[in-house]
N, C-alpha and C positions, 0 to 999 in steps of 0.2 A: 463662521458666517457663510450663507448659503446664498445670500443673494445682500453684494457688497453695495447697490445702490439703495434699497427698499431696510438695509442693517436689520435683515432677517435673520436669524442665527437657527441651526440645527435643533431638531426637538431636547431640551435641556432632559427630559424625561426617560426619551430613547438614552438619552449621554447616559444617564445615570444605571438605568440598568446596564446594560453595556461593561459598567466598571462593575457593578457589583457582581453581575454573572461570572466577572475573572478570579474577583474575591472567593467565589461561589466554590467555582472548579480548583480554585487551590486548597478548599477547606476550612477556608478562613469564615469564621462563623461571622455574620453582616448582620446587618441594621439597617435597610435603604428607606429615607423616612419622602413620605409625600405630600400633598399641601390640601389634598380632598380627599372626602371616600371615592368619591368614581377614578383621579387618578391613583390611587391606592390599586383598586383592585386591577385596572386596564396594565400598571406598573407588574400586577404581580399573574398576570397573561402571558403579557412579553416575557419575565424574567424565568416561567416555569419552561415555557416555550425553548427559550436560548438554551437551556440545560438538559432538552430533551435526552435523555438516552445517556447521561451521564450522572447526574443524581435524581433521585427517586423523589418525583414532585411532593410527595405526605412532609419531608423535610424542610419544601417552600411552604407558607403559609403567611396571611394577611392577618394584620390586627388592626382595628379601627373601630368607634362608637358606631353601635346599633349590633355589632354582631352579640347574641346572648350570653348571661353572665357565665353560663356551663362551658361554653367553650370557648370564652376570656380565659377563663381558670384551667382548662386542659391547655391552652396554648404557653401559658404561663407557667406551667408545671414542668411541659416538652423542653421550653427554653432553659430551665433549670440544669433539667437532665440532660442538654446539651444531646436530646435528639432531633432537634430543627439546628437547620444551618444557617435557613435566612429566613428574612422576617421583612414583609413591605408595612410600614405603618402610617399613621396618621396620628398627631398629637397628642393621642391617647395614651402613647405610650412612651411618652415624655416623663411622668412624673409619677413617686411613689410606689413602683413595682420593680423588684430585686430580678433582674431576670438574668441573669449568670453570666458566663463565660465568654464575652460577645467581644471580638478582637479587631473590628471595625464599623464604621459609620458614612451611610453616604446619603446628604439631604440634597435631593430633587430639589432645587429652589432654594432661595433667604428662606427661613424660617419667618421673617417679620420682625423678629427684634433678638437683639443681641443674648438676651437671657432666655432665648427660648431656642437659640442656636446651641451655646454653651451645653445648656440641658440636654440634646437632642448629641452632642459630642461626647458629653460623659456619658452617655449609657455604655461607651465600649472601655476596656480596660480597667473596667471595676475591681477587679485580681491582682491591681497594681504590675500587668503585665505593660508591658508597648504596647499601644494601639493606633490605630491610624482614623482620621477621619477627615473625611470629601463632601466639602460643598458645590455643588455645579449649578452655576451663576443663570436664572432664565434670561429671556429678554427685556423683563420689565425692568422699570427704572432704575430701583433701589439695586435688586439684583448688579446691574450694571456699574453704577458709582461705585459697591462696595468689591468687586471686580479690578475698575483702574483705581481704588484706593484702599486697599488692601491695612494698612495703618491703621487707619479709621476702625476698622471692624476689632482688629487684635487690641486697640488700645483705650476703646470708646468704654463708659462706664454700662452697668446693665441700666434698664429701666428702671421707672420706678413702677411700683404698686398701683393702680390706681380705681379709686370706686367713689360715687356721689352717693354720699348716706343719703342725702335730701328725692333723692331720687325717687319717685313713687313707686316705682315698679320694687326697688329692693325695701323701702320703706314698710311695705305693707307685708311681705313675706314676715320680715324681721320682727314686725308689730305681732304677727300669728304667736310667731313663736314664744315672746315674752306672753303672751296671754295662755298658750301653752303651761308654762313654767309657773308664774301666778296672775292672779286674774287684777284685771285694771280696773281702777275706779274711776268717778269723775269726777276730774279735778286735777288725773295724774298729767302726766309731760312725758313724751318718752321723741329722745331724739333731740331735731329739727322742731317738734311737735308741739305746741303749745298745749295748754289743758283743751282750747278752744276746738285747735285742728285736730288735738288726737281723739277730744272726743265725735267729731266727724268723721274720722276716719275708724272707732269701735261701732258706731251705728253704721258705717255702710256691710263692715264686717256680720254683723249681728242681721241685718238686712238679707243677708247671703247667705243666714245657716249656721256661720262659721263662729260666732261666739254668739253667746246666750248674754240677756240684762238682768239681775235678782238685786232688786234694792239700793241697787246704783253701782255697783258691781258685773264687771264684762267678765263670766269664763267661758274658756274653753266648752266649744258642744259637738263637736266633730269624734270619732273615732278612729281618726288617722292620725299620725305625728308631723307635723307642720316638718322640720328640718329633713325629713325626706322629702322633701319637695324644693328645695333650696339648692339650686346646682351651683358648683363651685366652678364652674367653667360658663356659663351661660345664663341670662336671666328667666328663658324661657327653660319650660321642664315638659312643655305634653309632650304626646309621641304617637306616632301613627305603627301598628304592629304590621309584620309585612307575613300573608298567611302565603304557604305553599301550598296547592292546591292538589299536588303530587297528580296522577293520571290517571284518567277513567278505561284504561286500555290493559288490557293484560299483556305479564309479559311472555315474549317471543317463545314458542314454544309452551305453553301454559293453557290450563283447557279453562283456568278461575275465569267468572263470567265476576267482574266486577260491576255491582249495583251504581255507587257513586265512588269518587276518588276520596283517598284518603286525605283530611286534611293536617297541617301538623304547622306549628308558628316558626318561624325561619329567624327575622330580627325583626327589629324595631329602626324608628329613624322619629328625627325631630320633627315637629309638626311645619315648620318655616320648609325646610328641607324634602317634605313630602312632594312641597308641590313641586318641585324641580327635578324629582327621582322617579317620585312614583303615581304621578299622572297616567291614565290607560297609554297603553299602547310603549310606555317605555321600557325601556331595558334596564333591568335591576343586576346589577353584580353583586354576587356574594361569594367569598372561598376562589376565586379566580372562573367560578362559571356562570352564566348568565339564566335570568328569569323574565318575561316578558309580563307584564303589568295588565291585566284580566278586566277586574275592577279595581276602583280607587271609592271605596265606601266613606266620603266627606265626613256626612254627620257622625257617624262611627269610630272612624279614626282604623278604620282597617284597609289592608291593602292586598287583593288576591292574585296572586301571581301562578303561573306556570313555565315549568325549563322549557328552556330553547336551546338550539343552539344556531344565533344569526353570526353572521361575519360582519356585524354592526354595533356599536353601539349608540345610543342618544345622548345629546344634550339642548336641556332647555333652551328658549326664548323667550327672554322675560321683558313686561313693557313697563317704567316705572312711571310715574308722574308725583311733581311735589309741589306743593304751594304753604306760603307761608299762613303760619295760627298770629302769633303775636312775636311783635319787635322787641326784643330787650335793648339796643343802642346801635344805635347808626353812624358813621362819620362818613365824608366826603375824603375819598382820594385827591389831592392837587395834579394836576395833567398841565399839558405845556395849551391848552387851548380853551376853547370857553365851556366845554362841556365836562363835566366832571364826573368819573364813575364814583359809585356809590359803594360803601361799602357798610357791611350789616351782620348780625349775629341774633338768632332766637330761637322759637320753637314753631317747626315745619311737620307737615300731614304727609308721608311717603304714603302713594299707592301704588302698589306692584300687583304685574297682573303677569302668570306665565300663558303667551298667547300660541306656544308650538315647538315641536323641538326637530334639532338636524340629525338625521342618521349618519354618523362617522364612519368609515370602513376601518379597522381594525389593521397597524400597522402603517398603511400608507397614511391614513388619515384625511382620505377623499371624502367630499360629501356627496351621499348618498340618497338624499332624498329629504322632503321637509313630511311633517304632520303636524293636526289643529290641535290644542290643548285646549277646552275647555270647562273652566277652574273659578273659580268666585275669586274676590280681588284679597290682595292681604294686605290690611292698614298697618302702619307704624306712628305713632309721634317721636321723635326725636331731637334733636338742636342741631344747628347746622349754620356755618358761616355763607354769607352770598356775597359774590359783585355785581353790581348791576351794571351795564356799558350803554350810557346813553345812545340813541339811534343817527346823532348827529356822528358818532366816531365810523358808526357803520358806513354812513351816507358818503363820510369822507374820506373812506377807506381805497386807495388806486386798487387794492386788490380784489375789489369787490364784494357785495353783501354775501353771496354764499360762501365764498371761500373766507370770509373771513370770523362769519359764525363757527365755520367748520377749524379754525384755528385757534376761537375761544375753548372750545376742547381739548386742545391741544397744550393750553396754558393750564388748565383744568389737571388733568394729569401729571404736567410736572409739580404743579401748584400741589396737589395730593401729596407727591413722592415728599419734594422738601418739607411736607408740615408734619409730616409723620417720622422722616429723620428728627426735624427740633425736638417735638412735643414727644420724641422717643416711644411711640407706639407702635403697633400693628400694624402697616399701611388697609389690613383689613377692616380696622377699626372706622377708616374713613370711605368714602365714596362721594363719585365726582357724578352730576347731572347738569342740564344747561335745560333751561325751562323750555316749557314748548310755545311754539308761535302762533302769537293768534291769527285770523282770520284780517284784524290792518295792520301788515304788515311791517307796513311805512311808518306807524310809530312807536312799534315795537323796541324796548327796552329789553335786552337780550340777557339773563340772569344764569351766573353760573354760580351752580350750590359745592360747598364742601360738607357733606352732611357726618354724622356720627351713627354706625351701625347698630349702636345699642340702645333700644325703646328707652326713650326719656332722656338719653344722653349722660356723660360721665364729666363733661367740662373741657372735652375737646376744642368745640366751636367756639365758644368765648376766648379759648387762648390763642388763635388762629387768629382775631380778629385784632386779639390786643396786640399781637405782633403782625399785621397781615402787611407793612411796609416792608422789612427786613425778608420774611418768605416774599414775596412778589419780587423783589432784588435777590434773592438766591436762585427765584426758578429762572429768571432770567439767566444766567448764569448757569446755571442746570442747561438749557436752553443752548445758548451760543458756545459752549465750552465741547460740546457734541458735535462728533467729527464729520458727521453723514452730511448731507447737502441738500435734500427739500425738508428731514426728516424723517424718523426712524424708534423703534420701541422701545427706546429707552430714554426718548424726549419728550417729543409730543405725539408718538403713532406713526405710521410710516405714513408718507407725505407722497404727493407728488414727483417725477421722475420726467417730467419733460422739460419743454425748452424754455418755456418762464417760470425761472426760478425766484421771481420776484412774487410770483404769485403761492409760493409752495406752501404749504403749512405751517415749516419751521419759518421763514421768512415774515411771513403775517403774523406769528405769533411772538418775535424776537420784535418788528414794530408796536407790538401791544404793549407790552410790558414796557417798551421803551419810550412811551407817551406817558405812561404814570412817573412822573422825575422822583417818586419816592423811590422806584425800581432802581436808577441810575445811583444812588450811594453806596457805599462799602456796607455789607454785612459782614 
């Protein structure tokens, strides 16, 4: 802890290289696993850095989606042959690849869920040797609980599986492929699908190119294999190629008049992803060195970069906005007073817009400066649980209406953490917003979303809702059982810090919950 009122703790990131760097210099071949590509590569900066002049940085190396499959496969070879000694990763390198001799483990962060931690601990002592493996706890929620309750993590069962066939987004991949394999007629069912629906959904197909009609009969018309297309980690599959631009400059000592720079393809990255990476003017990491972002060719899906080398990196600024499509069910909360919050589950319109991003300094981690991003918006539909807090609770609030918007946030995040403990998911899987305000202010019904990250949704937010009394009485709980004193990151966000503590975050947010009397039972 770095700052005991605000329950700021030390960079969990810095901790972890830190430990691995020690693993490093005793020989101990590592595994330090990270939670993004940009803290991947920033992780794998610092850790070639810490080892200057002691082992020979070709032995540090990064693995993570986007870098290309040729040297996936050389890195994976290196690790065999037990000439890399450490390895910073990202998820990637979680599952399905034999990578040898590897005598330790240290994940930068929860992993998100129990089976995917496990996974992340077995990669070392595959040789049936001893091995050791280091979680270090961030500051976020989950991180925290699973911290001071140490039981819980060792003793909890794994996940479950989980996917909505009805889903359209995976419905329609899936429908490819069977048309793929044999062709559909009309009248058939495949799924969810009735003869009615699937024959709508062969004609939008066929509409599109993508299968042909002969005599009532849908086949296959494409010359690609549908199940390449079908990612087993994600529902999206495009990708933006990231080109190097290499230099129009001859080198140092060199009489070559170079015409134009050589170009050559570097990696790839997911199209959702672009816009946060590789926007002009950002800073692209690959292999622990940096590219500064040229163009960003939208309609193309290409990305033209040239090395730099800043004492910066970036990170986006992204503006979301969500409104509700249609209600699947509603109920009313009982509250101790005449206004009742609302409570609701269905299918919501996310639009994210990234509007600029911070230059970080490298190390200290000062901001160094902002820049404008602009990028076209990027839609989602998805499901998503809400509460709505009538304007009478605001009006009546001693702590007043802005602070105590800014505390429905506050519930919002713990509200996140415990739904994603129950419903045993990814806390990534969910995401917390609070609607925006309109212009009358004064009768403004204040809506905070629990939304689901995956286009179309998997059946998160219905079960949120069908249990949303029992979570609202944990996060309280979550909430008041937190040592800090206005509030702090692993409650509701660090809070206030002066002398009315009655007005603090955590304060406001402990009287929220505790106005809903479903809050006040035993869960």
């Amino acid at each position: 802890v770095v700052n005991e009122e605000l329950g700021i703790r030390a960079s969990y990131a810095k901790q972890a290289v830190m430990l691995t760097a020690d693993l490093v210099r005793a020989k101990v071949p590592t595994l330090l696993f990270g939670q993004s590509r940009n803290n991947v590569e920033v992780m794998l900066r610092y850790l070639r850095d810490k080892v200057a002049g002691e082992i020979d940085p070709s032995r540090i190396v990064a693995y993570r989606g986007g870098y290309l499959p040729n040297r996936r496969r050389e890195i994976e070879q290196k690790l065999r042959d037990g000439e890399i000694l450490g390895v910073v990763a990202t998820n990637a390198l979680e599952l399905g690849i034999d990578i040898g001799d590897l005598d330790a483990v240290v994940c930068a962060g929860y992993p998100g869920s129990i089976a995917g931690t496990w996974q992340r601990f077995g990669r070392a002592g595959r040789r049936c040797a001893n091995s050791i493996a280091v979680l270090v706890a961030s500051s976020a929620p989950l991180d925290q609980y699973l911290a001071r309750e140490p039981e819980y993590f060792l003793g909890a069962p794994v996940e479950e599986a989980r996917i909505d066939p009805d889903n359209v987004e995976i419905l329609i991949q899936h429908l490819k492929c069977g048309a793929f394999e044999l062709p559909f007629s009309r009248g058939d069912s495949f799924g969810s699908l009735g003869p009615t629906d699937a024959v709508e959904a062969l004609e939008f197909l066929e509409r599109h190119k993508v299968l042909h009609e002969s005599n009532g009969a849908f086949h296959w018309a494409t010359d690609s294999y549908p199940a390449n297309n079908v990612s087993l980690r994600s529902i999206g599959w495009d990708n933006v190629v990231i080109i190097d631009m290499g230099s129009d400059k001859p080198a140092a000592g060199s009489n070559e008049v170079r015409e134009r720079p050589q170009y050559k393809v570097l990696a790839e990255l997911d199209w959702r992803g672009s816009h946060t990476m590789l926007h002009e003017q950002a800073i692209y990491q690959h292999d622990g060195e940096t590219w500064q972002v040229e163009k960003f060719d939208y309609e193309n899906h290409k990305a033209y970069v040239r090395k730099v080398e800043p004492d910066y990196f970036t990170d986006a600024m992204t503006n979301m906005k969500i409104s509700v499509i249609e209600e699947s069910a509603e109920a009313p909360l009982h509250i101790d007073n005449e206004a009742a919050w609302t409570s609701a589950w269905g299918e919501v319109a996310i639009v994210e817009k990234v509007v600029g991003y911070k230059k970080i300094k490298f190390y200290t981690h000062e901001n160094a400066g902002y820049g404008d991003v602009r990028l076209p918006e990027m839609q989602m539909h998805t499901t998503s649980f809400w509460l709505k807090i009538p304007s009478q609770t605001l009006a009546a609030s001693p702590a007043g209406r802005a602070a105590t918007i800014d505390a429905l946030r506050g519930v919002g995040r713990a509200l996140e953490m415990v739904s994603s403990l129950a419903l045993m998911c990814d806390p990534r899987d969910l995401g917390i917003s609070l609607a925006d305000e309109p212009q009358s202010a004064a009768e403004y019904d204040p809506t905070l979303f629990i939304y689901e990250h995956t286009p179309g949704g998997i059946g998160l937010a219905s079960r949120i809702f069908e249990h949303r009394e029992v979570l609202l009485a944990r996060a309280l709980r979550l909430i008041e059982s937190c040592g800090c004193s206005g509030g702090c990151p692993a409650c509701v966000g660090p809070g206030d810090i002066g002398n009315n503590s009655e007005r603090s975050r955590k304060r406001v947010a402990i009287d929220l919950l505790r106005s809903v009397s479903g809050s006040s039972s035993a869960a």
